[in-house]
C-alpha angles and dihedrals in degrees: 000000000000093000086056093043094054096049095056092061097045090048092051133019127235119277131172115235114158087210098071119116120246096261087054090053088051094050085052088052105048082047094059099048092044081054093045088047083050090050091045092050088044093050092039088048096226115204119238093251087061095053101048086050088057091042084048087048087060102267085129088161079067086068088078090065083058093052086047098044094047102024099099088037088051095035090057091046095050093046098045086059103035101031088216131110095208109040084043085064097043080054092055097050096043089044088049090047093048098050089043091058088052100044096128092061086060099109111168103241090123130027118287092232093055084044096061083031086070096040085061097035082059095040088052097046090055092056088050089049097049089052090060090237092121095126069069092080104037130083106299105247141006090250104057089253118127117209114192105229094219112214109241118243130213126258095215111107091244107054086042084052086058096033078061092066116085099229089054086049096046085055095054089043095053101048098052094075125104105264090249090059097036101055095056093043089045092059108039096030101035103023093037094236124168117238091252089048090049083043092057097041093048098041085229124126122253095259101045085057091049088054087047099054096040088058093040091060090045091067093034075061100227106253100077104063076045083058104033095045114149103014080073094094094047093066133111088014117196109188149128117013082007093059093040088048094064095029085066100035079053092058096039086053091054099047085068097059114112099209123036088222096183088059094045096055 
């Protein structure tokens, strides 16, 4: 009943009619106290690992602190891997479904945020492999030697105009690069990632990202993340209906669920 509550009031937003039945009034009311739980938790700052606590306890509505807080960062990692918009946000939802099923074997040894990193990294990574592009994901060439697959533009005026700005040109940069690469780049230079927190959402060890990013900037050249600075973390952004769009699939997906696993634990 939570799930469904909450998305209600993600679906709609709250509006006075004097006409509504009781039940409506209760749904409105259940609405606003569950708004007025995700404000408190938003001014009190409240960390990851609190929140989850209160999702596990049986406060499901909270887990849409955790989307909002995770959706850009999710979205960037699933499209760097997939180079598609839609299947990057069926990632997300299927990633946010799966780690709220196994909420209980979150144990806190490493940070909540590389932990649902992971779950989306994997996700990702099964979609890549049941699309047979897995040399996608293996040393480019046979030679040692990395090529940069560079992402066509348009000719027409309007899509040159927005080529022109940096953060459409970081895009295109970026995914160019070979997945191994991107991914890496995408988190320390885009996300904003360190290089233990890139480590931990990877499953690779410090130094391997280190190599990775360090390559990755060689065929970036150098010189455009110099250019482009600080519009780097404004790239690949995920907001607004977008993020309202996963937020609810995420609920309606858990209201199917047969067993509310995270309460049961």
């Amino acid at each position: 009943m939570r799930i469904l509550n909450t998305i209600e009031r993600v679906k709609q937003p709250i509006t006075s009619d004097c006409n509504h039945s009781r039940p409506r009034r209760s749904i409105l009311k259940r609405a606003m106290e569950t708004a007025a739980t995700l404000e408190r938790a938003k001014t009190e700052g409240w960390t990851d690992e609190e929140v989850v606590e209160r999702i596990k306890a049986g406060d499901t509505a909270l887990y849409e602190i955790v989307m909002r807080r995770y959706n850009q960062r999710l979205y960037r990692v699933a499209r760097a891997i997939l180079h598609d918009d839609a299947e990057a946000e069926d990632v997300m939802q299927d990633a946010y479904v799966r780690a709220y099923e196994h909420l209980h074997q979150f144990a806190g040894r490493a940070p909540f945020s590389a932990w649902l990193t992971r779950i989306a990294v994997n996700e990702a990574l099964v979609r890549v492999r049941s699309r047979n592009r897995t040399e996608r994901l293996e040393e480019a060439g046979q030679d040692g030697e990395l090529s940069m697959s560079v992402v066509e533009t348009s000719p027409d005026p309007e899509q040159s105009a927005s080529r022109a700005e940096l953060g459409q040109l970081l895009e295109d940069a970026v995914l160019g690069l070979p997945e191994q690469f991107r991914t890496v780049v995408m988190l320390r230079d885009v996300e904003e990632l360190n290089t233990s927190e890139t480590a931990a959402a990877l499953d690779l060890s410090e130094e391997n990202v280190k190599v990775r990013l360090h390559r990755g900037h060689a065929m970036l050249r150098g010189w455009l993340f110099a250019r482009v600075g600080a519009e780097a973390k404004n790239a690949f952004p995920f907001m607004g209906v977008r993020c309202d769009r996963v937020v609810r699939g995420v609920f309606l997906r858990l209201a199917e669920l047969t067993t509310d696993r995270p309460q049961n634990q």
